[in-house]
KOLDRENPA-373633 format. One record per residue (C-alpha): x, y, z; residue in one letter. Coordinates in steps of 0.5 Angstrom, whole numbers, plus 2048, in hexadecimal, padded with zeros to 3 digits. Example, Ala and Ser with C-alpha at 12.3 -4.5 7.8 and 13.67 -1.06 7.14 Angstrom:
2
<node u="819" v="7F7" w="810" res="A"/>
<node u="81B" v="7FE" w="80E" res="S"/>
REM end
This chain:
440
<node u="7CD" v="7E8" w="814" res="X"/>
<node u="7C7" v="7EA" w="80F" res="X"/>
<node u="7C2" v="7ED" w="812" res="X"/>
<node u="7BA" v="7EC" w="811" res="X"/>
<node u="7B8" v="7EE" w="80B" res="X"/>
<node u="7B5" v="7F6" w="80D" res="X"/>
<node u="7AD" v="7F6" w="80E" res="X"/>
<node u="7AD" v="7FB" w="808" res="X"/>
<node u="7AE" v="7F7" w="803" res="X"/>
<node u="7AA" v="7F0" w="805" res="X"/>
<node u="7A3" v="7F1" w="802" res="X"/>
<node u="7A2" v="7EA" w="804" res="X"/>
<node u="7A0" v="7E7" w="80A" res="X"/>
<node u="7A7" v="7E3" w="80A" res="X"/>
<node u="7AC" v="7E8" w="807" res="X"/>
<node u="7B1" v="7E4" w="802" res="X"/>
<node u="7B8" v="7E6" w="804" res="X"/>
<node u="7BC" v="7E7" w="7FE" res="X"/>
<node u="7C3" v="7E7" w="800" res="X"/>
<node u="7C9" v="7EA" w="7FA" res="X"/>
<node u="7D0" v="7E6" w="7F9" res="X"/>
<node u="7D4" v="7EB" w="7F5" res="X"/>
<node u="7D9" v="7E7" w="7F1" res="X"/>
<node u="7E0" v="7EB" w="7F2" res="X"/>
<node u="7E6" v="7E7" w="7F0" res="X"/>
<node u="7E2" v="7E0" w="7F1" res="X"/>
<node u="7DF" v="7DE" w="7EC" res="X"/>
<node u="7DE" v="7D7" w="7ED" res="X"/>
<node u="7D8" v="7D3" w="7F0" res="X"/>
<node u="7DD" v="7CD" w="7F4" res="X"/>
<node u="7E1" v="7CF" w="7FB" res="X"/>
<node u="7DE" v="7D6" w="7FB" res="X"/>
<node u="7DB" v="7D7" w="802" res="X"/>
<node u="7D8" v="7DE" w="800" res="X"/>
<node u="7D4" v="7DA" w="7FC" res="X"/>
<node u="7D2" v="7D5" w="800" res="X"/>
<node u="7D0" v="7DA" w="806" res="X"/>
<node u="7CC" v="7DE" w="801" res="X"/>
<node u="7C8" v="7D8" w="7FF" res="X"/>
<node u="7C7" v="7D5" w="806" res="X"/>
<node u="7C5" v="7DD" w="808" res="X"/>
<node u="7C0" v="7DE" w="802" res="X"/>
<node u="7B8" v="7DC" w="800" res="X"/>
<node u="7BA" v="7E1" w="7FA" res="X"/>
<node u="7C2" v="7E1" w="7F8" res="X"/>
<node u="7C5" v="7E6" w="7F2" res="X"/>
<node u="7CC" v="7E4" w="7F0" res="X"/>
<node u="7CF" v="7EB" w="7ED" res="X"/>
<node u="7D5" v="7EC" w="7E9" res="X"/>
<node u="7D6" v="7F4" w="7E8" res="X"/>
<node u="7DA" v="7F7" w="7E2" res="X"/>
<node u="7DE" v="7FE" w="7E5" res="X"/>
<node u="7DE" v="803" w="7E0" res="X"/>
<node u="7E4" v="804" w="7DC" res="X"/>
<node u="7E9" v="807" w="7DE" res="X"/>
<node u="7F0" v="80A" w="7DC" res="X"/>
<node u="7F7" v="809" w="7E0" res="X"/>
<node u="7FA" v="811" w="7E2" res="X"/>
<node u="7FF" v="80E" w="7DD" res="X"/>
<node u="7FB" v="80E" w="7D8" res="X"/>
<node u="7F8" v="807" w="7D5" res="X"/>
<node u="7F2" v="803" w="7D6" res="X"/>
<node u="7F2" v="800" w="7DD" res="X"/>
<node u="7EF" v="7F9" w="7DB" res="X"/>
<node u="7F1" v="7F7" w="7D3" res="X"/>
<node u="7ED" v="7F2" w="7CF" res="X"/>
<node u="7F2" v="7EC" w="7D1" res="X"/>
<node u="7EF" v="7EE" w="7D8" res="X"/>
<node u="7E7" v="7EF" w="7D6" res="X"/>
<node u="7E7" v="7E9" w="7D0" res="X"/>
<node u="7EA" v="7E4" w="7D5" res="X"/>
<node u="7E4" v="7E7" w="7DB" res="X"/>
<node u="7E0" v="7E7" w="7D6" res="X"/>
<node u="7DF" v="7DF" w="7D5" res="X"/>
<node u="7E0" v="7DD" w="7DC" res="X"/>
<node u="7D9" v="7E2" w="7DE" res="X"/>
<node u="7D6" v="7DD" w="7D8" res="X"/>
<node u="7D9" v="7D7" w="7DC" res="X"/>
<node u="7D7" v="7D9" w="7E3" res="X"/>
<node u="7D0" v="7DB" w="7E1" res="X"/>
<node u="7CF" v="7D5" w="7DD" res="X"/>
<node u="7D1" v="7D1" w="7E4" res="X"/>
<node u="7CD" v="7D5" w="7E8" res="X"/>
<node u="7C7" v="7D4" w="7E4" res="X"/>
<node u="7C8" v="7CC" w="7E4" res="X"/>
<node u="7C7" v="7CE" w="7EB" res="X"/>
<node u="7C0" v="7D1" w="7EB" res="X"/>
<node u="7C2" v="7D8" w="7EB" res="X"/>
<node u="7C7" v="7DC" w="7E5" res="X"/>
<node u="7CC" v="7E3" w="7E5" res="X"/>
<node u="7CA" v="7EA" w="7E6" res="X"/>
<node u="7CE" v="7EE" w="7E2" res="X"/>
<node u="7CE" v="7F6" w="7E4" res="X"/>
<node u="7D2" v="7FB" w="7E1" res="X"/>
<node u="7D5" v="802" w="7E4" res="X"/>
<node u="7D8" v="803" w="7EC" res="X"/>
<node u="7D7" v="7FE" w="7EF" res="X"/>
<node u="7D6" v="801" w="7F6" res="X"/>
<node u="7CF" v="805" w="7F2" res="X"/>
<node u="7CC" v="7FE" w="7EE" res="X"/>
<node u="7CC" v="7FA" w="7F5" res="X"/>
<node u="7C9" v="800" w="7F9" res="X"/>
<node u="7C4" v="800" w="7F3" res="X"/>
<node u="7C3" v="7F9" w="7F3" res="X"/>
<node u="7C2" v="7F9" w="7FB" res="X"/>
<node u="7BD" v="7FF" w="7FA" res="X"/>
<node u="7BA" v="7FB" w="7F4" res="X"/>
<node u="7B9" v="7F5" w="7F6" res="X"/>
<node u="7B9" v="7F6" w="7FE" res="X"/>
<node u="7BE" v="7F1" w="7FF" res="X"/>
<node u="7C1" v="7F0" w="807" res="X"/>
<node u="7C8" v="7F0" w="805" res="X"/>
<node u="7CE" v="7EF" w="801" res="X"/>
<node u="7D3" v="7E9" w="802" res="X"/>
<node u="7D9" v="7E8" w="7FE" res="X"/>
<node u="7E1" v="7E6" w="7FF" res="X"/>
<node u="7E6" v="7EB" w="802" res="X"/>
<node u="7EB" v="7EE" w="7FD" res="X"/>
<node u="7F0" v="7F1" w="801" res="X"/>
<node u="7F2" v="7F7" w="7FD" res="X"/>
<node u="7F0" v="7FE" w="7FE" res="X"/>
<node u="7EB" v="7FF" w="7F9" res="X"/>
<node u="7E7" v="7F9" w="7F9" res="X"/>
<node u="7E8" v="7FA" w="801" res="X"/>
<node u="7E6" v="801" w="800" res="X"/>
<node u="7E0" v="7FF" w="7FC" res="X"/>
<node u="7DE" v="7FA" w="802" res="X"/>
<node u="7DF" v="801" w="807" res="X"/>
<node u="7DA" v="805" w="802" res="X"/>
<node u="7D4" v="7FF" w="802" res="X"/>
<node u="7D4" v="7FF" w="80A" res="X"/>
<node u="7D4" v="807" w="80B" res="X"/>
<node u="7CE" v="806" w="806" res="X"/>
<node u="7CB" v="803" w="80B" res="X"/>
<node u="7CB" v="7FB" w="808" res="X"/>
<node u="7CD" v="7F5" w="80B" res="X"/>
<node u="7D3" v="7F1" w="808" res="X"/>
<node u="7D5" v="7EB" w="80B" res="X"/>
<node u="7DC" v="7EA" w="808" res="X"/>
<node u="7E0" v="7E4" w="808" res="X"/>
<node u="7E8" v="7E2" w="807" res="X"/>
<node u="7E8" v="7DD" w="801" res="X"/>
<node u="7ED" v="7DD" w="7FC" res="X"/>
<node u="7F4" v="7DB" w="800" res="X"/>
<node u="7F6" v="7D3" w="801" res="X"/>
<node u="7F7" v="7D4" w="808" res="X"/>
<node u="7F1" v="7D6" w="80C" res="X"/>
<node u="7F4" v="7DC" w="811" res="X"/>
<node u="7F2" v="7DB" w="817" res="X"/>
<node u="7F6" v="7D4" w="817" res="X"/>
<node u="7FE" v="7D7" w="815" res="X"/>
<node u="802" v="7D8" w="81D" res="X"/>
<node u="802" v="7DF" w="81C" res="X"/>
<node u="7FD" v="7E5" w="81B" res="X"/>
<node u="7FC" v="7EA" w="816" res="X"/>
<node u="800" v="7EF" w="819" res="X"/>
<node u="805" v="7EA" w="81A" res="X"/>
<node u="805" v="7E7" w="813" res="X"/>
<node u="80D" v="7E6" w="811" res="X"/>
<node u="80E" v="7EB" w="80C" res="X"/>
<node u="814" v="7E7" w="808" res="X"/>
<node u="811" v="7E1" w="804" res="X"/>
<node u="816" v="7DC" w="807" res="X"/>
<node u="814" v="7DE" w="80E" res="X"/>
<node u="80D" v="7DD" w="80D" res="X"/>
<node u="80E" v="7D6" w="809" res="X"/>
<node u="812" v="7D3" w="80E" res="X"/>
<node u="80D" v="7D4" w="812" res="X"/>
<node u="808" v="7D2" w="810" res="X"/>
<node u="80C" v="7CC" w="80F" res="X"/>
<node u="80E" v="7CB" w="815" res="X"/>
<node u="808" v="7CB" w="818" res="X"/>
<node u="804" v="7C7" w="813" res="X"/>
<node u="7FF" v="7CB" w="810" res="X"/>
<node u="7FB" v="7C8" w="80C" res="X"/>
<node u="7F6" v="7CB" w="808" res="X"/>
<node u="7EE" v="7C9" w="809" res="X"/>
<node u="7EB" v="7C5" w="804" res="X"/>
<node u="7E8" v="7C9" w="7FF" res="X"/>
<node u="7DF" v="7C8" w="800" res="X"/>
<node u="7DA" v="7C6" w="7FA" res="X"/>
<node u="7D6" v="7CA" w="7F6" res="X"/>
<node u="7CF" v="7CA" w="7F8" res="X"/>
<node u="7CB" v="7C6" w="7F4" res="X"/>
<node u="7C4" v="7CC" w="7F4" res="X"/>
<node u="7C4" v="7D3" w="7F5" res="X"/>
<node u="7BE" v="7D7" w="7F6" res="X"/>
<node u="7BA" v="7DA" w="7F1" res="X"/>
<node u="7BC" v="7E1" w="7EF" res="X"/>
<node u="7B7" v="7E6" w="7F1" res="X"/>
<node u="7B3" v="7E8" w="7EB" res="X"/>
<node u="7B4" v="7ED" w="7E6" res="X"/>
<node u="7BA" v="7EC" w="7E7" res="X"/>
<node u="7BD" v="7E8" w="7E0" res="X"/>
<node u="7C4" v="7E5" w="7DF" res="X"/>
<node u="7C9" v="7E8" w="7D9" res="X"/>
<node u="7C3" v="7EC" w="7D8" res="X"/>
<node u="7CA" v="7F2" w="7D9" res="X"/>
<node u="7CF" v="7EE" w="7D7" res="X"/>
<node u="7D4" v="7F2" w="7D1" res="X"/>
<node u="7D7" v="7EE" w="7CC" res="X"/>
<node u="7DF" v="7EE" w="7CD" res="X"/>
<node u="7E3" v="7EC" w="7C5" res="X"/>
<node u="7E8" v="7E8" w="7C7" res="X"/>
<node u="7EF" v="7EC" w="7C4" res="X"/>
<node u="7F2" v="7E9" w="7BE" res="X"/>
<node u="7F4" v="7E2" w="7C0" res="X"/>
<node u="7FD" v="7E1" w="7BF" res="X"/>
<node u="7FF" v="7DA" w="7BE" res="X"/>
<node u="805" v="7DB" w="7C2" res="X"/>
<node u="801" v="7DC" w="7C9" res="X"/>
<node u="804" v="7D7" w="7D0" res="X"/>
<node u="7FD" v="7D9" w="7D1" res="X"/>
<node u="7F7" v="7D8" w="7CB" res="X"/>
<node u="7F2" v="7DB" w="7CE" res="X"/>
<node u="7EE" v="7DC" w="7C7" res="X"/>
<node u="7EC" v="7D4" w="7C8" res="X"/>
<node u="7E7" v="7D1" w="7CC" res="X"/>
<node u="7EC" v="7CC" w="7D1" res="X"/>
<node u="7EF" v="7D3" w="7D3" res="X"/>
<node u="7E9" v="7D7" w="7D4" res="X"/>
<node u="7E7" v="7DA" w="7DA" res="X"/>
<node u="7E3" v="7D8" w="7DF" res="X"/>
<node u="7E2" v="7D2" w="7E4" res="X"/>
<node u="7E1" v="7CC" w="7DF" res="X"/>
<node u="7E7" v="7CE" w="7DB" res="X"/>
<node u="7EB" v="7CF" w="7E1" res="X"/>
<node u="7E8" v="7C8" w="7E4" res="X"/>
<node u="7EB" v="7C4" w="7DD" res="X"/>
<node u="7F1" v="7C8" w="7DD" res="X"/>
<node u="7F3" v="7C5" w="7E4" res="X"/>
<node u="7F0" v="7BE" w="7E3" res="X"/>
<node u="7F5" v="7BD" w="7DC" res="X"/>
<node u="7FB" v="7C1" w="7DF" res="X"/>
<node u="7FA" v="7BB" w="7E6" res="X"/>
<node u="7F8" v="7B6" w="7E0" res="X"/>
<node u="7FE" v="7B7" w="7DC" res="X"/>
<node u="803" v="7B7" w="7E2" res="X"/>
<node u="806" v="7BE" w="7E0" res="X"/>
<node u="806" v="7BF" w="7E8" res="X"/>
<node u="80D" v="7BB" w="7E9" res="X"/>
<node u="810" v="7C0" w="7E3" res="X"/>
<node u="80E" v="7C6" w="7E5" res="X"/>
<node u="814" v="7C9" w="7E9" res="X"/>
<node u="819" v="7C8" w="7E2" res="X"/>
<node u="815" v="7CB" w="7DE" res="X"/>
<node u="811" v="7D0" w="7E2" res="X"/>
<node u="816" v="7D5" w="7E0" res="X"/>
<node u="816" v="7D4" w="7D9" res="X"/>
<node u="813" v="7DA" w="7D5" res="X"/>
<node u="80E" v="7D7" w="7D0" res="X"/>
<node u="80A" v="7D1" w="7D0" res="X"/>
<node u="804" v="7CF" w="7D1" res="X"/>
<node u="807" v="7CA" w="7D6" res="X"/>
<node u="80C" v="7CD" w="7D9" res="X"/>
<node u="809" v="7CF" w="7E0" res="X"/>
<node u="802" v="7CE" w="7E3" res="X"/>
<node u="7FD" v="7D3" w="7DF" res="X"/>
<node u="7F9" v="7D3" w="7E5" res="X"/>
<node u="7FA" v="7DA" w="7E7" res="X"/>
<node u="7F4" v="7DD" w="7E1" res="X"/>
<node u="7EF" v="7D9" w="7E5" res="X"/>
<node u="7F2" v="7DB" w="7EC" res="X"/>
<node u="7F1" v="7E2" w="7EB" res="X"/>
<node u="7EB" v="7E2" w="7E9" res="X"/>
<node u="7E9" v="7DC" w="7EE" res="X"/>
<node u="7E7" v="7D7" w="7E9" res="X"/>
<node u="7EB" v="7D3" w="7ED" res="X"/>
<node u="7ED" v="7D3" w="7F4" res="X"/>
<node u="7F4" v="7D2" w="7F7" res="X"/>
<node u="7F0" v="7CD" w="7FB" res="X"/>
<node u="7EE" v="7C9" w="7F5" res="X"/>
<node u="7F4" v="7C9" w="7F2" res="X"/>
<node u="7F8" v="7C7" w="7F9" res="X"/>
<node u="7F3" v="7C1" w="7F9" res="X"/>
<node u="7F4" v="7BE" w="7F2" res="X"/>
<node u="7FB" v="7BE" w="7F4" res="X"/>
<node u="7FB" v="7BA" w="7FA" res="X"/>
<node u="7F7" v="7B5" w="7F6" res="X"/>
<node u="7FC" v="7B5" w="7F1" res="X"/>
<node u="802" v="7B5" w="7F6" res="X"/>
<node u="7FE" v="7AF" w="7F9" res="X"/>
<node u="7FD" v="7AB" w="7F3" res="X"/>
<node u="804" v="7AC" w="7EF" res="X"/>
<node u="808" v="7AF" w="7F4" res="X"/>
<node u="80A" v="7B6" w="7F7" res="X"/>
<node u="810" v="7B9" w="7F3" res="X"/>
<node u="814" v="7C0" w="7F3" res="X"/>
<node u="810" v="7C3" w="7EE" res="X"/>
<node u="80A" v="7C0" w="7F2" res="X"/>
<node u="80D" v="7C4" w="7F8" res="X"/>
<node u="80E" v="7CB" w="7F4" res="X"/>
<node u="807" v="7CB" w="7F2" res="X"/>
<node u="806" v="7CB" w="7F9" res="X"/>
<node u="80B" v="7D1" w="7FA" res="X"/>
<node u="809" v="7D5" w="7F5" res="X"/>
<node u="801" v="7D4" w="7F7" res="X"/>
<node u="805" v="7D7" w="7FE" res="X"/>
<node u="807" v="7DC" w="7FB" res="X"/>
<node u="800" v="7DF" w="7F9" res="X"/>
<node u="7FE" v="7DE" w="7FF" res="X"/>
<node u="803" v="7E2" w="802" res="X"/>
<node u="802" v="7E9" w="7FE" res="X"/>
<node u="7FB" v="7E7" w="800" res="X"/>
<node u="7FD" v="7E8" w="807" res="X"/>
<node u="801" v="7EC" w="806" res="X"/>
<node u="7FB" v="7F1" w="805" res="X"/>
<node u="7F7" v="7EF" w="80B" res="X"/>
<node u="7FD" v="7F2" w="80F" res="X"/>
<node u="800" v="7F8" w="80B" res="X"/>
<node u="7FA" v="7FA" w="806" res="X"/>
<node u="7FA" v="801" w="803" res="X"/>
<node u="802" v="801" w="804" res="X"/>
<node u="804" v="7FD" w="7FF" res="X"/>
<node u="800" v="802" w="7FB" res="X"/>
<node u="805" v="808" w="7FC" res="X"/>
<node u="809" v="80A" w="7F7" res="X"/>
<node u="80F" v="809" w="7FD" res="X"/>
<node u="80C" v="802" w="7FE" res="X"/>
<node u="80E" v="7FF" w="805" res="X"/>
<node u="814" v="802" w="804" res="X"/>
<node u="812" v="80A" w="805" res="X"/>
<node u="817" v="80B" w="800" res="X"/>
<node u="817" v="811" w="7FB" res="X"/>
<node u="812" v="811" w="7F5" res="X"/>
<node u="816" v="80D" w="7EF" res="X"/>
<node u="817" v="811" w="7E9" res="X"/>
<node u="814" v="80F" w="7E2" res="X"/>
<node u="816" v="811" w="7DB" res="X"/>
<node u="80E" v="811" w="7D6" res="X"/>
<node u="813" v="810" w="7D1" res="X"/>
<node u="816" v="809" w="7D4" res="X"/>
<node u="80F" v="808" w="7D6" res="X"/>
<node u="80D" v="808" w="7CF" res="X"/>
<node u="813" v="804" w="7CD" res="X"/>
<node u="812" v="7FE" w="7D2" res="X"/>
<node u="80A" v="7FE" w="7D1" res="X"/>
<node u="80B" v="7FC" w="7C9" res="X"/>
<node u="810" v="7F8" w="7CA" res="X"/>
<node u="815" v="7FE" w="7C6" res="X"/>
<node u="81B" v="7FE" w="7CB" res="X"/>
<node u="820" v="7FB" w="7C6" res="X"/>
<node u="822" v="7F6" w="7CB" res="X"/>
<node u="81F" v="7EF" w="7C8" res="X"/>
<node u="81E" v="7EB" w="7CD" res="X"/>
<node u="819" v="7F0" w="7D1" res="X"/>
<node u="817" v="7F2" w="7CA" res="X"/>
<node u="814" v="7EB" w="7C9" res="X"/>
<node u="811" v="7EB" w="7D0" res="X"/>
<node u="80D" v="7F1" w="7CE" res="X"/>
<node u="80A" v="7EF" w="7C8" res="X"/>
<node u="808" v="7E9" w="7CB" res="X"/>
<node u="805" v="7ED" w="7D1" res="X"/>
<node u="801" v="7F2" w="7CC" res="X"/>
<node u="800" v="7EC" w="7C6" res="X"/>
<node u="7FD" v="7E7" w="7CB" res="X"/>
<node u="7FB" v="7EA" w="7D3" res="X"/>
<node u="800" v="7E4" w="7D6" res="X"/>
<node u="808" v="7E4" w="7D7" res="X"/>
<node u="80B" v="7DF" w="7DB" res="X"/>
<node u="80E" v="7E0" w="7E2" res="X"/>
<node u="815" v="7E1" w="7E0" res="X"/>
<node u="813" v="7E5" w="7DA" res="X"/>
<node u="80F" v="7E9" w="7DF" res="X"/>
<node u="815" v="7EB" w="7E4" res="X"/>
<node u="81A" v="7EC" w="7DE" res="X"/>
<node u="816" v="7F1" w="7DB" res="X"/>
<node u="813" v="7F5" w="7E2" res="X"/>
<node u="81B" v="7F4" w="7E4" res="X"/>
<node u="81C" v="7F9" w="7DD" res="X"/>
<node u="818" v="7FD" w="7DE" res="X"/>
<node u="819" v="7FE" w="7E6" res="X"/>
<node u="821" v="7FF" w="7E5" res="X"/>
<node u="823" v="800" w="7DE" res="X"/>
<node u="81E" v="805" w="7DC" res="X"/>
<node u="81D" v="807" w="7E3" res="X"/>
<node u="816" v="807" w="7E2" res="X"/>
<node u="810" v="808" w="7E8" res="X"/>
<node u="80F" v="801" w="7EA" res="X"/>
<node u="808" v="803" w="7EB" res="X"/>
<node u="807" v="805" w="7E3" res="X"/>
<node u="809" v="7FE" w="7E2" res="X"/>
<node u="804" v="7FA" w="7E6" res="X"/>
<node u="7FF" v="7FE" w="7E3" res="X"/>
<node u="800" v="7FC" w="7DC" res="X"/>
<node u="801" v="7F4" w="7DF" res="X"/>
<node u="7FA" v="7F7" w="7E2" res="X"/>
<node u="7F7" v="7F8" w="7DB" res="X"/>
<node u="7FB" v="7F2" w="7D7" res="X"/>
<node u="7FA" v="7EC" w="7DB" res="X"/>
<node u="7F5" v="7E6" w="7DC" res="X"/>
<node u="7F7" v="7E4" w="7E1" res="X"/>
<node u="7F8" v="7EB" w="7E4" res="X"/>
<node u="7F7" v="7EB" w="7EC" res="X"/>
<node u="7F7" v="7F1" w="7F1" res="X"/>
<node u="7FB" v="7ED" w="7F7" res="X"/>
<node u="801" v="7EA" w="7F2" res="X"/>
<node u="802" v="7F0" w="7ED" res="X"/>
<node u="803" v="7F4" w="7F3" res="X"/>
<node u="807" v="7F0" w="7F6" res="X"/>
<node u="80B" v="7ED" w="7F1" res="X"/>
<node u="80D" v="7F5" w="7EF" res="X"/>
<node u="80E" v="7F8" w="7F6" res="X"/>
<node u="813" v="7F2" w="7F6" res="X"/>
<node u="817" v="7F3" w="7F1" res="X"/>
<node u="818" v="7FA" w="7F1" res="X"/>
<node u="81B" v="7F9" w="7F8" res="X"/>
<node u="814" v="7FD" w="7FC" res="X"/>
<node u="811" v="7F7" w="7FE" res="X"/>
<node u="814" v="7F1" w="802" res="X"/>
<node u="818" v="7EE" w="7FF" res="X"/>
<node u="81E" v="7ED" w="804" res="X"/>
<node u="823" v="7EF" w="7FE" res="X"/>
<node u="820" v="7F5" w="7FE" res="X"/>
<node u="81E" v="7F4" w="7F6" res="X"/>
<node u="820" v="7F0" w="7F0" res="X"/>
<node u="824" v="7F2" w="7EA" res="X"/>
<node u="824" v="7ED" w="7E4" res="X"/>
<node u="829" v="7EE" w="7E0" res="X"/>
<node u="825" v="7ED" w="7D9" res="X"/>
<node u="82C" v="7EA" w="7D4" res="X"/>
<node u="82D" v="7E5" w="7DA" res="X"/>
<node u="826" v="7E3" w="7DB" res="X"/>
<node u="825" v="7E3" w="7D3" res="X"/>
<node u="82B" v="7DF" w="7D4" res="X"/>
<node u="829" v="7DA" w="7D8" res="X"/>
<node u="822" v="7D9" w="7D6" res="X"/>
<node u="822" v="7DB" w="7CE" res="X"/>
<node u="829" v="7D7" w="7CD" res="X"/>
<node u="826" v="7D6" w="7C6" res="X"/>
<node u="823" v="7DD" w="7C5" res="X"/>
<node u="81D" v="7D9" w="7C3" res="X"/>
<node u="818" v="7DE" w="7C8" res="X"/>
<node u="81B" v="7E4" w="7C4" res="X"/>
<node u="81A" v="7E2" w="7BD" res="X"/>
<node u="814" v="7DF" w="7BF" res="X"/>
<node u="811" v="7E7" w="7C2" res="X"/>
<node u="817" v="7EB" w="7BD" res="X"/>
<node u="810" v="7ED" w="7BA" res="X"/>
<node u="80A" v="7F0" w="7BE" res="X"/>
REM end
């Protein structure tokens, strides 16, 4: 619980409680019950988002690339404008986030800090340094489908192999919560404090006219208004009921859901988008591509948990495995990176990554396969450049995804090589993705 705002700040008869909600991967107003407890707890309430310093990967290439920056860029510009309909607007502050939010205690004397809980060692660690600093932070589970405490096993107990795990929760009818309003008011900000007074602008790359995902255009913008449309006119167009023949396509727009950029930044929750699929099953019927969305939204959820149980292990180089640290080539590295391999169909994947900051699904695992187990590269080297590149880039999946396919995750298999003529075979037939990426 917050406590009482301390004497020492108060220099009125009644002290005003400012309470700070730090917006981490949540950049929404609706089903966002940090925000909603905040609100509820504060006289005075600081919504802040805070830039890290740049930073450069032990394998030498920005961590965050302008993909990544521009697409955060326009959903900060939408989450403040919501936030500012509701009486309040968006701190931005700049450097490490641990010391600008001591700062903005200490300055503001606000009783403490409630945001959601990412399950990632450094953002557990940012969590861990603000509470040995002395501050209050409440912290909530928000960003899966399914609310943990309803699913028949604990965290220890989590199945580690997805199949498992989905059964049961079938089995056992789980069905998620449904996703709660935004708030309608917020309470005012403190004053002095001003919103966008920090904000930096973030160029947009160069648009390419072959992007599966434009980010460049307003309907694909980051942020919660685009990310709402988005989900509305993909329901309205009944696209739900092709999404399993086509998820596996590789480039068009169409082809899978795109809701993966405005989940990993929380623009939507998987609640919101479970929710507009029950409504669309009930009015034009449910379907296997309605129940792969299903699927894949249990997927999410599953890296997730993943996390809660296994945290700092699915970070070692070993994985959950404990084997040997992988090899890796720099120069292979490099190859892969600029889309140079000599292979056309992972050449092509890579271009578009680098052009674009999206790749499809399938193309994702094609070309991690590559790296992983034709140019026998560190896997870790590969989720730090998916890191970097891409727009819908999240801590849970991106980790997850690599640690399964090099075998050091939970894959039962024990990794997944993809073979990049078969695949080029059996999703390029035509060669039509390669000759569209034959140039970067």
């Amino acid at each position: 619980m917050l406590r009482a705002l301390p004497p020492h700040a108060a220099d009125q008869s009644h002290a005003m409680n400012t309470v700070i909600h730090w917006f981490r991967a949540d950049l929404r107003l609706a089903d966002n019950p940090a925000l909603t407890r905040a609100a509820h707890a504060a006289d005075r309430l600081i919504p802040v988002f805070i830039h890290p310093p740049a930073q450069r990967t032990a394998w030498g290439f920005e961590r965050v690339g302008p993909h990544r920056r521009h697409f955060l860029a326009t959903a900060l510009a939408d989450l403040d404008a919501q936030l500012r309909a509701a009486g309040s607007g968006l701190v931005e502050l700049h450097g490490d986030p641990v010391e600008r939010l001591a700062d903005l205690v200490s300055h503001t004397g606000a009783t403490g800090i409630v945001c959601e809980v990412i399950p990632a060692p450094e953002e557990e660690t940012q969590i861990a340094a603000l509470r040995a600093a002395g501050i209050t932070v409440e912290t909530h589970w928000q960003s899966t489908l399914l609310d943990p405490s309803t699913l028949p096993f604990d965290a220890a107990n989590l199945p580690d192999v997805f199949t498992a795990f989905r059964q049961n929760v079938e089995g056992a009818g789980i069905r998620p919560p449904a996703p709660i309003p935004a708030p309608t008011r917020l309470p005012p900000l403190p004053d002095g404090l001003f919103p966008g007074a920090n904000r930096m602008p973030a160029p947009p790359p160069p648009a390419d006219p072959r992007s599966a995902f434009p980010y460049a255009l307003p309907a694909f913008h980051g942020g919660a208004s685009a990310g709402r449309a988005h989900l509305a006119q993909y329901l309205a167009r009944g696209l739900p009921h092709s999404y399993k023949t086509t998820r596996n396509r590789l480039a068009g727009i169409d082809d899978s859901s795109k809701f993966s950029p405005w989940l990993a930044l929380g623009a939507l929750s998987a609640r919101q988008i479970h929710a507009g699929l029950k409504d669309f099953e009930a009015r034009r019927g449910a379907s296997d591509g309605t129940y792969w969305l299903w699927f894949e939204l249990l997927w999410r959820d599953h890296f997730r948990l993943l996390h809660r149980k296994h945290g700092r292990h699915l970070y070692r180089a070993g994985g959950l495995t404990g084997s040997a640290p992988p090899t890796h080539d720099y120069a292979a590295f490099a190859r892969w990176q600029t889309g140079n391999t000599g292979h056309p169909l992972i050449d092509a994947g890579m271009r578009e990554l680098a052009a674009t900051g999206y790749l499809s699904n399938r193309m994702r695992q094609i070309v991690a396969s590559y790296l992983i187990h034709d140019l026998a590269c560190d896997w870790r080297a590969g989720a730090a450049w998916f890191e970097a590149q891409l727009v819908d880039f999240d801590v849970c999946s991106n980790q997850g995804n690599w640690l399964y396919i090099t075998g050091r995750g939970t894959d039962p298999r024990g990794g997944r090589r993809f073979n990049p003529d078969k695949q080029a075979a059996e999703h390029d037939p035509d060669g039509a993705y390669q000759a569209c990426w034959s140039t970067p």
